[in-house]
C-alpha positions in Angstrom: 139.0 93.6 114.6 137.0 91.2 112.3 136.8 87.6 113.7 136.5 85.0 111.3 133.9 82.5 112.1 130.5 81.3 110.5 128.4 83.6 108.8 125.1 84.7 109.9 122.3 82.8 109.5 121.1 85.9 107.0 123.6 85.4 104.9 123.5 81.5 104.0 119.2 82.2 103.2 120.5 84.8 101.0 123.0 82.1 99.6 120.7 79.4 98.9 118.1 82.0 97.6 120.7 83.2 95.2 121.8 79.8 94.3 118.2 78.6 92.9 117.6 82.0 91.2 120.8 81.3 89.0 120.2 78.3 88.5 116.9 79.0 87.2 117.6 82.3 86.0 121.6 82.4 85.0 123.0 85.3 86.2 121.7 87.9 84.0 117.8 87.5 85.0 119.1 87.3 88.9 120.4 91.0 88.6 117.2 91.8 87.1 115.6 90.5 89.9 117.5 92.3 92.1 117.6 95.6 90.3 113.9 95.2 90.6 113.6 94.6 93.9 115.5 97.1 95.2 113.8 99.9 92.8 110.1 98.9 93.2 110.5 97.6 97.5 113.8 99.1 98.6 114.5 95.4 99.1 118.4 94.9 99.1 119.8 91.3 99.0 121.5 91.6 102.3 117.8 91.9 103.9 115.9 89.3 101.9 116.0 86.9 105.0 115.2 90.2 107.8 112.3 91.2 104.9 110.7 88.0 103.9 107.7 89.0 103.4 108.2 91.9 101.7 111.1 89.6 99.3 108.1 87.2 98.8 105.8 89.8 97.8 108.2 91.3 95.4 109.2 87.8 93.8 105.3 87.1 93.2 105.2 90.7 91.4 108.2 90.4 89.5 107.4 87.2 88.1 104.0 86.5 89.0 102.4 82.1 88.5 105.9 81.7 88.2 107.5 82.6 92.0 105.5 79.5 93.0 107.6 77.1 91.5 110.7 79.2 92.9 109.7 79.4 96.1 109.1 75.7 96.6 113.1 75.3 95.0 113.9 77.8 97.9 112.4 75.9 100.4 113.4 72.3 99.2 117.2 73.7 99.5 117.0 75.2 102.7 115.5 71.9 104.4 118.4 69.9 102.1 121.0 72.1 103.9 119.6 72.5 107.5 117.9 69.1 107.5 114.4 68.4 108.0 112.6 70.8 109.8 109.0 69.5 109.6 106.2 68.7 107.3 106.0 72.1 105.0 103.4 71.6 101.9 104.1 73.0 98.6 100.9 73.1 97.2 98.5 75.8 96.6 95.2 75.7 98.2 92.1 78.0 97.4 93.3 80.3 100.0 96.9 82.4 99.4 99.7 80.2 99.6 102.2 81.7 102.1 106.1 81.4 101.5 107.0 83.9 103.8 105.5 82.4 106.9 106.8 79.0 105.8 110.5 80.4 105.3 110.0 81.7 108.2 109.5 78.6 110.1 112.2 77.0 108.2 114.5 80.1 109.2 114.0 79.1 112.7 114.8 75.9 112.7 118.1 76.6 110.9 
């Protein structure tokens, strides 16, 4: 019996991820990015939000200075859908800017 309610938390990430990559992207490159994904990490879209560190490692390979600008777009659309869920800086510092551990903060307050 399947009961019809919201869906998990994992599934609106990967919706809002999926939303900025096509609008950035279009729907062609996103595919890419998945197909890539999945062949070089074993990274399928249902576990992007389980595996976010390993989806924000693969995103930095895949398309290298240029995830940073994505990542930020990720972020900005999960605080405009969940609200505000603290102070979270977008800018790179000398030392490795960390998406993951900030989605993952973001991820818990959703």
């Amino acid at each position: 019996m399947i009961i019809m309610g919201t869906p998990p938390r994992e599934d609106k990430i990967f919706k809002i991820i999926d939303s900025v990559l096509k609008q950035v992207f279009g729907e062609n490159a996103t595919l890419f990015i998945y197909e890539y994904l999945e062949q070089r990490y074993s990274l399928q879209k249902r576990d992007f939000s389980k595996k976010i560190d390993l989806f924000a490692k693969g995103l930095e390979d895949c398309l290298s200075s240029g995830a940073f600008a994505i990542e930020c777009k990720i972020l900005e659309d999960l605080q405009s859908v969940y609200g505000s869920f603290g102070a979270i800086r977008y800018e790179r510092k000398t030392e490795r800017y960390d998406f993951a551990s900030q989605m993952k903060i973001a991820m818990q307050k959703a």
